[in-house]
C-alpha positions as CSV (number, residue, x, y, z in Angstrom):
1,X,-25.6,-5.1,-1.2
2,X,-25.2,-1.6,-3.0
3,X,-24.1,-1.1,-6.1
4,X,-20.6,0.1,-6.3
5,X,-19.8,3.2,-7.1
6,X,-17.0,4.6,-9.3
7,X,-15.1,7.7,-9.2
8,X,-13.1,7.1,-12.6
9,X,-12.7,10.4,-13.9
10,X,-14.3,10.9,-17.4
11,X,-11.9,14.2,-17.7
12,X,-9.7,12.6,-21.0
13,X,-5.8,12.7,-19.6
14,X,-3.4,14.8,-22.3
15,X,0.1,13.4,-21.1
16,X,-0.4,10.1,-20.6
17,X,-1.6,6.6,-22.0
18,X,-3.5,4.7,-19.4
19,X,-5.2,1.4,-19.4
20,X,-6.8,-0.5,-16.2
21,X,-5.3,-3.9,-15.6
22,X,-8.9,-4.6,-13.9
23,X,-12.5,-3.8,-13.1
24,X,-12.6,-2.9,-9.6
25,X,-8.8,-0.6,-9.4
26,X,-5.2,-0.4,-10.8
27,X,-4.3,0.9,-14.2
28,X,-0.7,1.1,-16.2
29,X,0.5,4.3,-17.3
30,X,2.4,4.5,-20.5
31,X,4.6,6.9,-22.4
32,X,6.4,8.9,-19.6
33,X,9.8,9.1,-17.9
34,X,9.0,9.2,-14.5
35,X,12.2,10.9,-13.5
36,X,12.2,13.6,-16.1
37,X,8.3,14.8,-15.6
38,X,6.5,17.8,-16.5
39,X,4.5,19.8,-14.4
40,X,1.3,19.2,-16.0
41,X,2.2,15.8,-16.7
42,X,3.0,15.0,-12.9
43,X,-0.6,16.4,-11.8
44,X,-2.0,13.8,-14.3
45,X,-0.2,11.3,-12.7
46,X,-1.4,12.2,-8.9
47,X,-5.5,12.3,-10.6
48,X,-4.6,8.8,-12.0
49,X,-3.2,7.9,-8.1
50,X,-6.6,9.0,-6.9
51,X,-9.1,7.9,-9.9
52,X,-7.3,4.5,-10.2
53,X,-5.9,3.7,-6.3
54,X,-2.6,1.6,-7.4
55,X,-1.1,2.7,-10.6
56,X,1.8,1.1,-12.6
57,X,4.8,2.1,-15.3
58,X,7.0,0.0,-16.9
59,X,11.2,0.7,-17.8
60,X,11.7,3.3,-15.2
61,X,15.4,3.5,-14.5
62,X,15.5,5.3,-11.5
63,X,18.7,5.7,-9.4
64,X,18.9,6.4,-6.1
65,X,18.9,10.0,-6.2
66,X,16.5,10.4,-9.2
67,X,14.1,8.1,-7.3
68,X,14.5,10.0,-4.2
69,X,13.7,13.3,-6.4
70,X,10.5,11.7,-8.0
71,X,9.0,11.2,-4.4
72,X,9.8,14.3,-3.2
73,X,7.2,15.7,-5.6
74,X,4.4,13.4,-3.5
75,X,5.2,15.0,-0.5
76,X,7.7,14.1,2.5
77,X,9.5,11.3,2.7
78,X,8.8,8.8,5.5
79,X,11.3,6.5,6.9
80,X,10.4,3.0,8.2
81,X,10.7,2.1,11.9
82,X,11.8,-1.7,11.6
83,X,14.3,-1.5,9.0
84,X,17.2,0.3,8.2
85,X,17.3,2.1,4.7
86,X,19.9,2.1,2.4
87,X,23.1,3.6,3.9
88,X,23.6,6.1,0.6
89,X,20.4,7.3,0.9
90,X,18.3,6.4,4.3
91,X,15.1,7.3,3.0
92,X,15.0,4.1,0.6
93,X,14.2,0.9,2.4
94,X,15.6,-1.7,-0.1
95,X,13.3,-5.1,0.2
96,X,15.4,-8.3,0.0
97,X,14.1,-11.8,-0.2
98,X,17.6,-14.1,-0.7
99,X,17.8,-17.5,-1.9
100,X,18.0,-18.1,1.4
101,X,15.4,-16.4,3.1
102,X,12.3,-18.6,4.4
103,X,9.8,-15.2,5.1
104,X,8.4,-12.7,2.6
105,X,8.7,-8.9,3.6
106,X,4.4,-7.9,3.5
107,X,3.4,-11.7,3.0
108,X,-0.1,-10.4,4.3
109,X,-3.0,-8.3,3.7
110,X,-2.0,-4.6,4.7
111,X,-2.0,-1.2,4.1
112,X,1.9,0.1,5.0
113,X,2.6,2.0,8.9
114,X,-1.3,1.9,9.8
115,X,0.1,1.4,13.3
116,X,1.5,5.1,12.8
117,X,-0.1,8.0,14.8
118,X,-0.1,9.8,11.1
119,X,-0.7,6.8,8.0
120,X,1.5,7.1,5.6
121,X,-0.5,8.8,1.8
122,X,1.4,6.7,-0.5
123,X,3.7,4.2,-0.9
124,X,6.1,3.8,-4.4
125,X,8.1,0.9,-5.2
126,X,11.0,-0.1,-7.9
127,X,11.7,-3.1,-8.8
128,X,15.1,-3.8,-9.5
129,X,15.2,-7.7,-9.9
130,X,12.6,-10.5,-9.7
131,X,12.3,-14.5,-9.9
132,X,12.1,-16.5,-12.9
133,X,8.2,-16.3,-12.2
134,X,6.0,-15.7,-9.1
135,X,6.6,-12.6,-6.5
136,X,3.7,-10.7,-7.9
137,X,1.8,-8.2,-5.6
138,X,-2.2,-8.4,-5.0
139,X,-3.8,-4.4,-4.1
140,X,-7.8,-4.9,-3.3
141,X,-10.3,-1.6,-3.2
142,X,-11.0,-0.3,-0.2
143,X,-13.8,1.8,-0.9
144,X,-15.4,-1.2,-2.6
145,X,-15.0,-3.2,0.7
146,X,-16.6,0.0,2.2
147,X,-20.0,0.6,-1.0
148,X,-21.2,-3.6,-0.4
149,X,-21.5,-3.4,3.1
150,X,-25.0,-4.2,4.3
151,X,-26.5,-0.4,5.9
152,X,-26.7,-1.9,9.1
153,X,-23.0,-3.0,8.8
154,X,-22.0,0.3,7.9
155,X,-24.1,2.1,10.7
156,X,-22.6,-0.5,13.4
157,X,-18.6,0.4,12.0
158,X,-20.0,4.3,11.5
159,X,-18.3,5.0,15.0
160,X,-16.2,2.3,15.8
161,X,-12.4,2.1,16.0
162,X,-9.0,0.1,15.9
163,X,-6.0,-0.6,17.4
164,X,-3.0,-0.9,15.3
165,X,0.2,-2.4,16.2
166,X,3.5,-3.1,14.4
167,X,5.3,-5.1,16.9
168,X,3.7,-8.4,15.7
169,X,4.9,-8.9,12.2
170,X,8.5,-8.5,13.4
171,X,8.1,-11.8,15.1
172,X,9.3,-13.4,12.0
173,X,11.4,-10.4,10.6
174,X,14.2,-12.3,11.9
175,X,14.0,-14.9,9.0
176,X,14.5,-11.7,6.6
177,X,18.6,-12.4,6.5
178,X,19.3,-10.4,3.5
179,X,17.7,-7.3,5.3
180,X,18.8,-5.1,8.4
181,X,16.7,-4.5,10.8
182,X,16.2,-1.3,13.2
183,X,15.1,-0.7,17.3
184,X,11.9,1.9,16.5
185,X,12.8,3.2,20.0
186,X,10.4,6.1,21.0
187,X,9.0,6.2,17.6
188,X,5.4,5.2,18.1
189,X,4.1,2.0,16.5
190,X,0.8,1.9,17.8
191,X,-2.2,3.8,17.1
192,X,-6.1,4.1,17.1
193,X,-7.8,5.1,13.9
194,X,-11.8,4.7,13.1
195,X,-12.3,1.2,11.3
196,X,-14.2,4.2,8.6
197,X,-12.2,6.7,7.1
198,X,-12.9,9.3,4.8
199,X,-10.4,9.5,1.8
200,X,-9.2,14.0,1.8
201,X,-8.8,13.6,-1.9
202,X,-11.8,11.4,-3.5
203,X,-14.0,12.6,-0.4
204,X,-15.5,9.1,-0.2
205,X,-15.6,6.6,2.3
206,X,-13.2,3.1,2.8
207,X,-12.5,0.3,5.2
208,X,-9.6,1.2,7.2
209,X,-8.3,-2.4,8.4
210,X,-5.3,-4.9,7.7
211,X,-3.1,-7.4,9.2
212,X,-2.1,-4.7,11.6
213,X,-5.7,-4.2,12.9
214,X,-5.6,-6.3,16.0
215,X,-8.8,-5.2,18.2
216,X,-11.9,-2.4,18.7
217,X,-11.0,-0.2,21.1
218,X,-12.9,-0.7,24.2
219,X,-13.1,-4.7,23.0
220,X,-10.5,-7.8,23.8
221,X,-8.9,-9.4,21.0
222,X,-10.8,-12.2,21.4
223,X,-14.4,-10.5,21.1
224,X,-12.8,-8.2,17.6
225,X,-11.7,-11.1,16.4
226,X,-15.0,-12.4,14.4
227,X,-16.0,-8.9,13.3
228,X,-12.3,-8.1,12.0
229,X,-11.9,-11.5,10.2
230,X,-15.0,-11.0,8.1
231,X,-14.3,-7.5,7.5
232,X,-10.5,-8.5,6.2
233,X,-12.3,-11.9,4.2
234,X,-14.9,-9.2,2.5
235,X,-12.3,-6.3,1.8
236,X,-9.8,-9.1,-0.2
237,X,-12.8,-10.5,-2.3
238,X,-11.2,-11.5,-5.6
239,X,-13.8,-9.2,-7.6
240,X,-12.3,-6.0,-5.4
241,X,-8.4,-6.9,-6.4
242,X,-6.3,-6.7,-8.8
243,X,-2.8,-8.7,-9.6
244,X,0.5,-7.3,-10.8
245,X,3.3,-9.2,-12.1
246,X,6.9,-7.8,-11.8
247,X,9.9,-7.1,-14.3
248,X,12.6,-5.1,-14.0
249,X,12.4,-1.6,-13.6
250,X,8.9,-1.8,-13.0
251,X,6.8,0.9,-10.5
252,X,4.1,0.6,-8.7
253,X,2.4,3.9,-6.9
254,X,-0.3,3.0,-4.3
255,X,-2.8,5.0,-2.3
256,X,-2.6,3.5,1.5
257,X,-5.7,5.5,2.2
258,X,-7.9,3.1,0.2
259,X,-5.9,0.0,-0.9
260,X,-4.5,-3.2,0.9
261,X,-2.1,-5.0,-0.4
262,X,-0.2,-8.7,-0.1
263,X,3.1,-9.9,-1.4
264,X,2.8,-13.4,-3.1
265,X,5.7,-15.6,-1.4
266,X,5.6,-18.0,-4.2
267,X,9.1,-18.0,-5.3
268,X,11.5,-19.8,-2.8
269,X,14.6,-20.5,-3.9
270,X,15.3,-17.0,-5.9
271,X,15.9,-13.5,-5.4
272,X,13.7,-10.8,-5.6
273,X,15.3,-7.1,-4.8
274,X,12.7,-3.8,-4.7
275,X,13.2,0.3,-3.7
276,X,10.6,0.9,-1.2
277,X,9.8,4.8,-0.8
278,X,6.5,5.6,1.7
279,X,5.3,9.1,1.9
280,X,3.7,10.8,4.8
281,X,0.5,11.3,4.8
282,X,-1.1,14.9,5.5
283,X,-3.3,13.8,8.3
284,X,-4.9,10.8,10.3
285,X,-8.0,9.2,9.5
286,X,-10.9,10.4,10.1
């Protein structure tokens, strides 16, 4: 296997504290307000979205609108096909798990909307309460999954490419009580992208799979099925992840050009309540 190769920036940041949370991505940011931001200290932010794929702040109180204001500085605000948003303010997808509910919203390895004709750049979530213990969220490097692939692995996937859907993991959105869902309609929810993508930022390469990956085009389900399976195996290696445990008021920002990520269901039996925001990306894979 290659070496990996990392794009950490050694540029020193002026604005803000950072410190990664693990060796392969994912750093915490300290010291800033996230909803009363300079310029200057906003563009550090978005370098340590790209240098660091998932970043993380701590006692953000964000209300609707301030949140809604904070994203708008990413870039337009997508709004989820399945679910319905909040009714204030549509744009925010609020992620319920009840005492009650038996099914874990993202209880798989993923990268949010890939089944969209135009992915989704980034996707920001607020935590706004969390179980005794447990409900923490696992993001794994994309472009590492991508650097210790074999050559001849890499000049196979070089032109190959996938179909995603998102009809499938609504089978089980019904067991999501506390949550309302939404007909997509003619929105599209399925799409081909190359199983390769080139990130527009970093200008390096990543997998581009997930639980939404369900075949190659021009191949059956059935013949994708060993390739994708030890493409999603290698891309979660525990050495390519990193692990982040929730309080309140917490943020997470993560790049769904590069990452995956997976919602531990681990906490039966207690609430968990989160602000989702996605926000369109500028174009599709390539």
């Amino acid at each position: 296997m290659q070496q990996l190769a990392r794009s950490t920036a050694e540029k020193p940041y002026r604005h803000l504290e950072i410190r990664r949370i693990a060796g392969s991505l994912g750093a915490e940011i300290h010291g800033v307000d996230l909803a009363a931001l300079s310029d200057e200290a906003f563009a550090e932010i978005y370098r340590a979205f790209v240098d660091h794929q998932v970043i993380f702040f701590r006692d953000q109180a964000f209300d609707p609108d301030s949140y809604l204001a904070f994203a708008r500085r990413w870039g337009k605000i997508a709004i989820y096909p399945y679910m319905k948003g909040l009714e204030s303010h549509p744009e925010i997808l609020q992620i319920v798990k009840s005492e009650q509910d038996t099914y874990a919203f993202g209880n798989a390895w993923h990268t949010d909307t890939s089944f969209a004709p135009i992915p989704p750049k980034a996707t920001m979530l607020h935590a706004l309460e969390v179980p005794p213990a447990g409900g923490d969220t696992l993001f794994a490097n994309l472009y590492a999954a991508y650097e210790t692939l074999s050559d001849g692995m890499r000049a196979m996937l070089a032109p190959l490419r996938t179909h995603c859907v998102g009809d499938r993991p609504t089978r089980r959105f019904t067991e999501v009580r506390a949550m309302a869902r939404r007909d997509p309609g003619s929105e599209p929810v399925e799409a081909i992208h190359p199983i390769v993508r080139t990130h527009p930022d970093s200008g390096r390469k990543a997998l581009y799979i997930g639980h939404h990956s369900i075949r190659f085009d021009g191949m059956s389900e059935e013949e994708s099925a060993p390739l994708l399976g030890f493409l999603l195996t290698h891309a979660t290696r525990p050495e390519f992840t990193c692990r982040f445990s929730w309080v309140p008021g917490s943020v997470a920002i993560w790049d769904n050009r590069c990452t995956l990520h997976y919602a531990i269901d681990d906490y039966s039996g207690h609430r968990r309540r989160m602000n989702r925001i996605i926000i369109e990306g500028e174009e599709a894979p390539y």
